[in-house]
C-alpha positions in Angstrom: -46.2 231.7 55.6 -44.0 234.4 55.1 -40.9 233.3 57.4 -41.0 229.4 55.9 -40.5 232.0 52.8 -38.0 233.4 54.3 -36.4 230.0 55.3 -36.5 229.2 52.0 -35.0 232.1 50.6 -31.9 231.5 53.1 -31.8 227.5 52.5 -31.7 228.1 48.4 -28.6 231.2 49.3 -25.6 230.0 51.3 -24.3 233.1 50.5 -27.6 235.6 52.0 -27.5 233.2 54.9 -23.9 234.1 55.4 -24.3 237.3 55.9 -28.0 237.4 57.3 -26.1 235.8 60.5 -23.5 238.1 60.2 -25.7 240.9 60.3 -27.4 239.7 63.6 -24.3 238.4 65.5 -22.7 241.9 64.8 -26.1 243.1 65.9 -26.3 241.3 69.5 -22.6 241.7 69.6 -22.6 245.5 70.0 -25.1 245.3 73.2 -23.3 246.4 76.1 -24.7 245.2 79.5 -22.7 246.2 82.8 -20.2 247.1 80.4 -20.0 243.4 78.6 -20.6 242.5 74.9 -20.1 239.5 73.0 -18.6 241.5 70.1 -17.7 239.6 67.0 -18.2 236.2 68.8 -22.6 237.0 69.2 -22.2 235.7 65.5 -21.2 232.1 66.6 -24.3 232.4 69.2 -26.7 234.0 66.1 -25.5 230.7 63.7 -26.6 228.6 66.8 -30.0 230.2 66.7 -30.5 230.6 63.0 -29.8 226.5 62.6 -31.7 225.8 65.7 -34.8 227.4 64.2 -34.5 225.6 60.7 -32.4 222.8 60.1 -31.9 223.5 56.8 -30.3 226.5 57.2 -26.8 225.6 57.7 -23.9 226.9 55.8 -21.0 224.2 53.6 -18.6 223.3 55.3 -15.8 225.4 53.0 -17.5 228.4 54.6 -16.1 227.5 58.0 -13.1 225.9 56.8 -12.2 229.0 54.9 -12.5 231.2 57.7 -10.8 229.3 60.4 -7.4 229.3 58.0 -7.7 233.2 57.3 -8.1 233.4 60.8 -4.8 231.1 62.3 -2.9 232.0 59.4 -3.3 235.7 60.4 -2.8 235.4 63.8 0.8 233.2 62.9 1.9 235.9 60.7 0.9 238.8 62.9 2.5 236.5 66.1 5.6 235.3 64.2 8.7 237.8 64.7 8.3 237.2 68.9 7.3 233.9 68.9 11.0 231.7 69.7 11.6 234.8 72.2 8.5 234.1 73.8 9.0 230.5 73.7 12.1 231.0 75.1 11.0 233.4 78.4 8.1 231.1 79.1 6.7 228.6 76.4 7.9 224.9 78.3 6.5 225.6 81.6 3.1 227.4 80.2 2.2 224.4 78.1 3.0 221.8 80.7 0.5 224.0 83.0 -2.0 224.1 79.4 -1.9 220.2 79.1 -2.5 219.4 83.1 -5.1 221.6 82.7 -6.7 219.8 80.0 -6.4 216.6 81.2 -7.9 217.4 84.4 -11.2 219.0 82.8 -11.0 214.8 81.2 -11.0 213.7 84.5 -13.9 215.5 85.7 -16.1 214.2 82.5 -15.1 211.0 83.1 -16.3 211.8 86.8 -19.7 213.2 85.0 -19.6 209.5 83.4 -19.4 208.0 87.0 -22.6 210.5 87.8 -24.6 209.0 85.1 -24.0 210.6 82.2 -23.4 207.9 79.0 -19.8 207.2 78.2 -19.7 208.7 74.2 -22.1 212.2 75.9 -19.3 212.9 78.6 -16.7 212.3 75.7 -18.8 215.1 73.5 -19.3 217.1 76.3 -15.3 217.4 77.0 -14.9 218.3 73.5 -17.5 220.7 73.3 -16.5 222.0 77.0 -13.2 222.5 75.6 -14.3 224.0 72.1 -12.2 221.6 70.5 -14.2 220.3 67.2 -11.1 218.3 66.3 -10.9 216.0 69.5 -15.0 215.7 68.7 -14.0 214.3 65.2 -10.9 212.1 66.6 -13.6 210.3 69.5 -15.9 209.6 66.5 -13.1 208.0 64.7 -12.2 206.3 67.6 -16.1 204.6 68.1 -16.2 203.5 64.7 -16.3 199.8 64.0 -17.7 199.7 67.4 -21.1 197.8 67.2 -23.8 200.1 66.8 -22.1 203.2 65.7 -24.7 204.6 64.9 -26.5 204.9 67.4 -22.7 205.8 69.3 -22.2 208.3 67.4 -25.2 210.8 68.1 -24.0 210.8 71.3 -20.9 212.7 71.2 -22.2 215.5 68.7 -25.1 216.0 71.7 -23.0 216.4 74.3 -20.6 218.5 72.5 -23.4 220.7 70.9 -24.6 221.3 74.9 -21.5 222.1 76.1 -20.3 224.1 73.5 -22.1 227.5 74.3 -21.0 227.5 77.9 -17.7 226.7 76.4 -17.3 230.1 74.6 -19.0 232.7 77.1 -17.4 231.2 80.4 -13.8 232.1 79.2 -15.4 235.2 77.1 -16.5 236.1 80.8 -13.3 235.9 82.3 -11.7 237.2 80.0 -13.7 240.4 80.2 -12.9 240.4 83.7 -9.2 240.2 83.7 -9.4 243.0 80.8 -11.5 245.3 82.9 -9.3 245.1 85.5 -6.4 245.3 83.6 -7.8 248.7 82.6 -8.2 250.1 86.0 -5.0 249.5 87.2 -2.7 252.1 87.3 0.1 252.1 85.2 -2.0 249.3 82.9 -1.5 251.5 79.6 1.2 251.3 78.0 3.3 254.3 78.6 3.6 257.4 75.6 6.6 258.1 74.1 8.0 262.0 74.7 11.1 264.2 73.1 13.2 266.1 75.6 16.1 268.4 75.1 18.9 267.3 77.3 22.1 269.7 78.0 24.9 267.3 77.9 27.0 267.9 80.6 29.1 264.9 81.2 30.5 263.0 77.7 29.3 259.2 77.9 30.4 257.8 74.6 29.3 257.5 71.7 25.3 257.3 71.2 25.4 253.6 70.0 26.7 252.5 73.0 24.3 255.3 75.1 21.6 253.4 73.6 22.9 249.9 74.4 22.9 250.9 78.0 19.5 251.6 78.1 18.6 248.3 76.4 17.3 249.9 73.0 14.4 252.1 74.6 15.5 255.2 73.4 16.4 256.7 70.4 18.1 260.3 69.1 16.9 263.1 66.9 19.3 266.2 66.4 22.2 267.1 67.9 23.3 270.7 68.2 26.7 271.9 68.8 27.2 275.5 69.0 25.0 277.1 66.0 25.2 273.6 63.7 22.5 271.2 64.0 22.9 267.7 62.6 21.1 264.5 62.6 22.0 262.3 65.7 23.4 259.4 63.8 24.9 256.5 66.2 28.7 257.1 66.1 28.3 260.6 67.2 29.9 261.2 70.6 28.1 264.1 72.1 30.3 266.4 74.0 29.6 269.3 77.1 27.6 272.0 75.9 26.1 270.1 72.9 22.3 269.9 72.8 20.4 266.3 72.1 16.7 265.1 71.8 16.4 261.8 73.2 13.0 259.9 72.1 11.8 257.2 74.7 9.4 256.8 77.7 9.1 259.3 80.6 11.2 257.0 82.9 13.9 256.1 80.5 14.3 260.1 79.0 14.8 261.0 82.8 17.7 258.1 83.2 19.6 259.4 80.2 19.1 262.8 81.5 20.5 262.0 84.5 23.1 260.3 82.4 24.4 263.4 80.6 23.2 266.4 82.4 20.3 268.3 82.9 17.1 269.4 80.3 17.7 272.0 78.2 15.7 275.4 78.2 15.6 275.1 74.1 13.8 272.4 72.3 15.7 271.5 69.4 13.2 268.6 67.9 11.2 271.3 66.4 14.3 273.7 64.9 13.1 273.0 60.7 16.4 275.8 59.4 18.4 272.8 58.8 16.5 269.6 58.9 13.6 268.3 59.0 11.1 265.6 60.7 8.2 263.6 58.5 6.3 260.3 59.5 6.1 258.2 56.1 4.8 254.7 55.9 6.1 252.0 54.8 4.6 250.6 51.5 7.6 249.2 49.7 7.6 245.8 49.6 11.6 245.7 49.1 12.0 247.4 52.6 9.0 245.6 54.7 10.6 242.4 56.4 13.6 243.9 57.5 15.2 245.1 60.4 15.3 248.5 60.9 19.6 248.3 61.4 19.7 246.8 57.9 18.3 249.8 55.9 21.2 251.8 56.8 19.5 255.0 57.0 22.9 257.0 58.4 24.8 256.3 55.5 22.3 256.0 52.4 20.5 259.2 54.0 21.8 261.1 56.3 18.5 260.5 58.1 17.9 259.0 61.4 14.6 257.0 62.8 13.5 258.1 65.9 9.9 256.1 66.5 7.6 253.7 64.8 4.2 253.7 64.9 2.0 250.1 64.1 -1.3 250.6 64.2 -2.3 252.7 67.6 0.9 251.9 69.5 4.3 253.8 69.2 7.5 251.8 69.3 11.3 253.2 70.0 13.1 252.9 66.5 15.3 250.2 67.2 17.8 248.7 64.8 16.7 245.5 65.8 13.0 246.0 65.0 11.7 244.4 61.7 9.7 246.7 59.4 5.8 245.9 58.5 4.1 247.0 55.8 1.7 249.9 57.1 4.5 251.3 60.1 4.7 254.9 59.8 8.4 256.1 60.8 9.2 259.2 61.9 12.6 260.3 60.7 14.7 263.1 60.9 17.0 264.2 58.1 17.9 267.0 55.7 15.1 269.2 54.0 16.4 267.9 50.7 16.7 264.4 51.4 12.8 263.9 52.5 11.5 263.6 49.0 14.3 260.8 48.5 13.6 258.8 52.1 9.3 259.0 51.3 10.2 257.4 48.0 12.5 254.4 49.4 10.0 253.9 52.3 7.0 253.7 49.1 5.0 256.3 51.4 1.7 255.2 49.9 -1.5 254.2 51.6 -2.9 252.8 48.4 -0.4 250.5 47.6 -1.4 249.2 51.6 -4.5 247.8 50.5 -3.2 245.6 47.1 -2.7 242.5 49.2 0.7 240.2 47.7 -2.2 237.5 46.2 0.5 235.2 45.1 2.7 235.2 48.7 -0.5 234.9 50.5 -2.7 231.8 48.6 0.9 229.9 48.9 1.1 230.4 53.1 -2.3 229.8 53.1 -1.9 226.5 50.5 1.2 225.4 52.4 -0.6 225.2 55.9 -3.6 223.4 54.6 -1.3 220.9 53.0 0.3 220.5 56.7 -3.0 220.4 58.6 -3.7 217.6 56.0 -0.4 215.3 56.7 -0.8 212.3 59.0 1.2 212.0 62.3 1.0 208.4 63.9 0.5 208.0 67.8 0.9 204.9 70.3 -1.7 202.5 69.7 -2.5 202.2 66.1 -4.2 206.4 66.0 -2.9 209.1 64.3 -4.4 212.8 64.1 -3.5 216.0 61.8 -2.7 219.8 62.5 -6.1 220.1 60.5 -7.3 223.7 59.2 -6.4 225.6 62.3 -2.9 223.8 63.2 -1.7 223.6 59.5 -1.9 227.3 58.5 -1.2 228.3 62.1 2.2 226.4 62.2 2.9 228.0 58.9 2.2 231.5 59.4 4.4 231.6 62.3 7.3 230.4 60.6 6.6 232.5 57.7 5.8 235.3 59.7 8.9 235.3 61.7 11.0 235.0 58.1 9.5 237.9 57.2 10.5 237.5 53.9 12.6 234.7 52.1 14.4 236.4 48.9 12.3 238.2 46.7 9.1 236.8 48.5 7.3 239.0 51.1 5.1 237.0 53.7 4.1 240.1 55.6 0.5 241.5 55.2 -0.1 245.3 55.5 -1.2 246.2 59.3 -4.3 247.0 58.7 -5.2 244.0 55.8 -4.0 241.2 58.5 -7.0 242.6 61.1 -9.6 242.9 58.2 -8.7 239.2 56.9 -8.5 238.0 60.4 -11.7 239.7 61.5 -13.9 238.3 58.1 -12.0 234.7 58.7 -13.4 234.8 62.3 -17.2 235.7 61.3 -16.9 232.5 58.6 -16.0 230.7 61.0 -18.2 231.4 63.5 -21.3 231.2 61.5 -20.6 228.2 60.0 -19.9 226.1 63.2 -22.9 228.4 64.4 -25.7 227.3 62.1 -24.4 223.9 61.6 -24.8 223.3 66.0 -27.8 224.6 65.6 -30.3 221.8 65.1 -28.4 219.4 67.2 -28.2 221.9 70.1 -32.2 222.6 69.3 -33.2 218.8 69.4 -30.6 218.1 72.6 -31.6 221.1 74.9 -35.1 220.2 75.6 -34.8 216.7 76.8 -34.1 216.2 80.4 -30.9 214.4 80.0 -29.3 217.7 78.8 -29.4 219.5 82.2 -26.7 216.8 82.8 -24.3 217.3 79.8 -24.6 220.9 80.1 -23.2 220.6 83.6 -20.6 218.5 82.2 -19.2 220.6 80.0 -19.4 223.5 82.5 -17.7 221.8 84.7 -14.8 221.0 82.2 -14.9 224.7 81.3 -14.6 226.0 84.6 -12.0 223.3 85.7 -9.8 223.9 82.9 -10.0 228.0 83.7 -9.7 227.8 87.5 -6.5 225.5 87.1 -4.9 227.6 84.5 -5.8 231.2 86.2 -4.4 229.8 89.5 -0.8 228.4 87.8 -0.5 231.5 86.1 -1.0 233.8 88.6 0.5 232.3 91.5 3.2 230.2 89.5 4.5 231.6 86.1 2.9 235.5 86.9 2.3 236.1 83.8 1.1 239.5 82.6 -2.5 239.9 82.0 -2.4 240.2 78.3 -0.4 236.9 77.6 -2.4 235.1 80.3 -5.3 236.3 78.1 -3.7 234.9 74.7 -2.8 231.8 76.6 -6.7 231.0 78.1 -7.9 231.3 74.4 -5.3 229.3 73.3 -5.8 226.5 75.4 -9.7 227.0 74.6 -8.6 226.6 70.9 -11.3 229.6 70.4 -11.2 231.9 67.8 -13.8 233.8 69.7 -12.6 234.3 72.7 -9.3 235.7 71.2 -11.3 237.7 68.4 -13.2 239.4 71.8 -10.1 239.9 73.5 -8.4 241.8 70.7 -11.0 243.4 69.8 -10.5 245.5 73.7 -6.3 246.1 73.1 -5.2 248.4 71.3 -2.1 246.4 71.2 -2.2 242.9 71.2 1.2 241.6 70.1 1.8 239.8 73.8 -2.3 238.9 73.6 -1.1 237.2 70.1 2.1 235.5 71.0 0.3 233.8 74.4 -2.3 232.3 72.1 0.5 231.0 69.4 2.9 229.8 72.1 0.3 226.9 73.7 -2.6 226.3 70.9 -0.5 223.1 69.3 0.3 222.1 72.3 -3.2 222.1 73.4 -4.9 221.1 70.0 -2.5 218.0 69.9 -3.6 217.0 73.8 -7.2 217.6 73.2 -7.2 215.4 70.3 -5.6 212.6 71.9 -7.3 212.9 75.7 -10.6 212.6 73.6 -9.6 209.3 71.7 -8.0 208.2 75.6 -11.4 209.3 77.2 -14.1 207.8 74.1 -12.4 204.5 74.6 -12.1 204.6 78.8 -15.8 205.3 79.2 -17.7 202.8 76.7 
């Protein structure tokens, strides 16, 4: 008596039910076994419960929809400055080995169809195998007019509701593994910045062009000649005798050591008589979405920037990095001329939590009205971008504008992974609770043994072809191969797990950006190929 209360408590409150699954996902998520948890993506597998146990209990559909744009438009903005340069270093070959991959895990559920499995089932079960509720929807439009639809199209959503688990925690499971492993090996981590006093013993120019030589990975402080100290501002040559703290990585300090002369017995980077050092973060919304070089700190200031930090990681202040909202900078620069810097910088953390309302509803409006635009294909079809390829398209190309005039697409730091992190739980708990009662009614007849194979065996075919390629082919480094495998899952989980272990996931980002149109687009249309192959 008291839980059909409770069911119909939850039924009457979209809202409650939200969170109720929330709640338990978050719950389940933070069990550790052998050093594995589900994290944020136990609320998908909570939804699936919650609607398996009462099919009322299944959240709107603007629930999900919401959250899967917060989510891709986050992740473009957040994976917008480095996409084209990632693109550039490896995008065309990755997304051919993406789309092989994909249509391969086709051919083995049209192989399950050969097996026994009903033609629309093995179609569901490649959707659901690949996670891909778009190509589900473009196989149902494909079956319709086809007589007895109705009873066609049950088929599909069983297969894909079947498949669909194993979809998520196969690559969840290998992405924990490459992650773990990533972790023990030495040298994983990315290095720590340090500040060394280097005796200059040899002149080498001026330290714009020092810099250039060591590919902008390190950056200057102070520079003392005889008793003067003064900031190390690029056009200064430095001269024997003369004293200068270099900022960069262990290896790269030691090569412009080498460079100049030999380390110093006096440490300069901490001599406050004449100047002085301050990390101040960057609230102003008239400086975020610039480069660095643009500011023009040498001339307005006097100052110099030696380091950045975003988030957890530090980064070398190069001229050619673009300033975020929420970077704290480190600069060095007259006593008297701090008060002036904080203010140009905006230096306030409560101005980091007023997200730009107006900048943000239009990039999140402009991608929805993208995902909604028609794009025609051989054969009389057509598909969209939908809610994760319109918003996702548009945050990268806002995010790599940065800003356009007075506009400022950027979202603080810390706002982009609390929006990206709610957008993933609405997501996840609506496609959660709404699988639920098809999954329930599916799983305990005997002909779901065989789509639940199926869509393993998509799964793991699609995983084993792309971890082969890009080990042994392209190499790629563990993080992006990470970004990529959840990017040719089109999973917001598995890329919402992943992140969730990196303390820095720019390259994790910038992998998943790089192939998920590719892969949405070949889903989509290897699901209409395959619906219409195996009737």
């Amino acid at each position: 008596m008291m839980l059909a209360s409770i069911a119909d408590t939850l039924a009457s409150n979209p809202v409650l039910l939200l969170f109720v699954v929330a709640a338990l996902g978050f719950a389940v998520g933070g069990i550790r076994v052998g050093g594995f948890s589900l994290g944020v993506a136990a609320v998908l597998f909570a939804g699936i419960a919650v609607g398996a146990a009462d099919d009322r209990l299944k959240l709107p559909d603007p629930i999900w929809v919401l959250g899967l744009a917060l989510f891709v438009y986050t992740v473009g903005l957040a994976s917008g400055p480095g996409f084209i340069a990632a693109l550039r270093r490896r995008g065309l070959a990755t997304n051919a080995v993406v789309v092989g991959a994909i249509a391969a895990s086709a051919l083995v559920a049209f192989g399950c169809h050969a097996l026994g499995l009903s033609g629309p089932r093995a179609t569901g079960a490649f959707a659901g195998g690949e996670t891909n509720t778009p190509a589900l929807a473009a196989a149902l439009e494909t079956l319709k007019g086809r007589s007895g639809f109705d009873r066609l199209a049950a088929e599909p959503i069983v297969g894909y509701s079947l498949a669909y688990p194993l979809g998520v925690v196969l690559p969840l499971l290998v992405v924990w593994a490459l992650l773990r492993r990533e972790r023990r090996r030495p040298g994983a981590r990315a290095p720590a910045l340090v500040v060394r006093t280097v005796l200059v013993e040899r002149a080498a120019g001026s330290l714009d062009e020092l810099r250039e030589r060591h590919g902008g990975s390190v950056s200057f402080g102070r520079l003392k000649r005889g008793e003067d100290v003064e900031v190390a501002v690029g056009a200064l040559e430095p001269v024997p005798g003369d004293l200068l703290s270099v900022v960069g990585t262990a290896v790269e300090v030691d090569s412009v050591e080498r460079e100049l002369g030999r380390r110093a017995p006096e440490e300069i980077q901490f001599d406050r008589n004449e100047l002085d050092f301050r990390r101040i973060v960057v609230s102003s919304h008239s400086v975020a979405g610039r480069r660095l070089g643009e500011l023009d700190l040498e001339d307005r200031f006097e100052a110099a920037a030696t380091r950045l930090r975003r988030g957890d990681i530090d980064l070398i202040a190069d001229p050619e990095l673009q300033i975020e909202l929420g970077d704290r900078i480190r600069v060095v620069a007259p006593r008297a001329r701090m008060r002036e810097i904080a203010a140009f910088f905006g230096d306030s953390y409560r101005a980091l939590g007023e997200v730009d309302v107006l900048t943000f509803s239009a990039g999140i409006a402009a991608g929805l009205a993208l995902g909604a635009v028609t794009i025609p294909l051989p054969g009389d079809s057509s598909f969209t971008l939908g809610f994760a390829g319109g918003p996702l398209v548009v945050g990268l190309i806002l995010g790599a504008l940065g800003r356009t005039g007075p506009f400022l697409w950027q979202l603080p730091y810390t706002a982009n992974l609390t929006l990206r992190q709610f957008g993933t739980v609405l997501f996840l708990a609506g496609v959660g609770t709404r699988s639920g009662p098809a999954f329930a009614d599916a799983v305990v007849k005997p002909s779901a043994l065989l789509a639940v194979a199926a869509g393993a065996a998509v799964t793991g075919t699609a995983l084993l072809i792309l971890l082969v390629a890009s080990t042994r082919i392209l190499r790629l480094p563990t993080q992006t191969l990470v970004g990529v495998l959840a990017g040719m899952q089109t999973q917001p989980a598995v890329l919402a797990h992943a992140s969730e272990q990196l303390a820095d996931d720019r390259e994790l980002l910038l992998g998943y950006a790089s192939v998920y149109p590719v892969a949405m687009i070949s889903k989509i249309a290897i699901a209409q190929i395959l619906a219409v192959l195996t009737l």
